[in-house]
N, C-alpha and C positions, 0 to 999 in steps of 0.2 A: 043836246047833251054831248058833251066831250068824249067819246069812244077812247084816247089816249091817253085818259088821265090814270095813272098807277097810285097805286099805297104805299106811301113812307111813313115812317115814323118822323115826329115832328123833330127842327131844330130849335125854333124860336118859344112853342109852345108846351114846356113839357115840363111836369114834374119828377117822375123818375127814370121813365125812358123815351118816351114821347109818343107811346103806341094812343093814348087814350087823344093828344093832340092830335095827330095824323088821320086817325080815323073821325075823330071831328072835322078836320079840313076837307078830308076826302068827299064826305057827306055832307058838309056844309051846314052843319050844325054848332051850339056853343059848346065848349071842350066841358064844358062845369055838368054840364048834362050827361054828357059821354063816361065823365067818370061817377057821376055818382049812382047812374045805372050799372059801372062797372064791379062800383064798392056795394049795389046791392045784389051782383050776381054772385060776389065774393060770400058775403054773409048766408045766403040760405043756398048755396049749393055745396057748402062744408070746403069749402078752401078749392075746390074745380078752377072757379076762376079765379085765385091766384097763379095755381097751374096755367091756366091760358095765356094770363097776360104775360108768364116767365115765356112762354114757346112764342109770342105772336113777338116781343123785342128781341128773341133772337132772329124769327123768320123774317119780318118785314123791315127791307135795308132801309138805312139812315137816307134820308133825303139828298141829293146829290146838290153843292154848292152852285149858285147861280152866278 
């Protein structure tokens, strides 16, 4: 396991900010996964995780160019 791997938000993978890509690369999982857990936390926590996803694309910086 990589000890230095950090959380970006995706560049290549992203529909509106790239939190839901980024956190699929980080985890190594499919991003289609990541968000439709995302759009079900949306739906039954009354708009919470809208609220998240707005604070986690301002927290977690853009991925830095290679």
């Amino acid at each position: 396991m990589d000890l230095n791997r950090r959380l970006y938000r995706s560049n290549s993978d992203k529909m509106l900010c790239g939190v839901c890509g980024g956190i699929a690369e980080y985890f190594d999982v499919d991003p289609t996964l990541i968000r439709l857990l995302w759009a079900a936390a949306c739906m039954f926590s009354c708009g919470t995780g809208l609220l998240a996803y707005l604070v986690a694309a301002v927290i977690i910086p853009v991925r830095p160019e290679r």
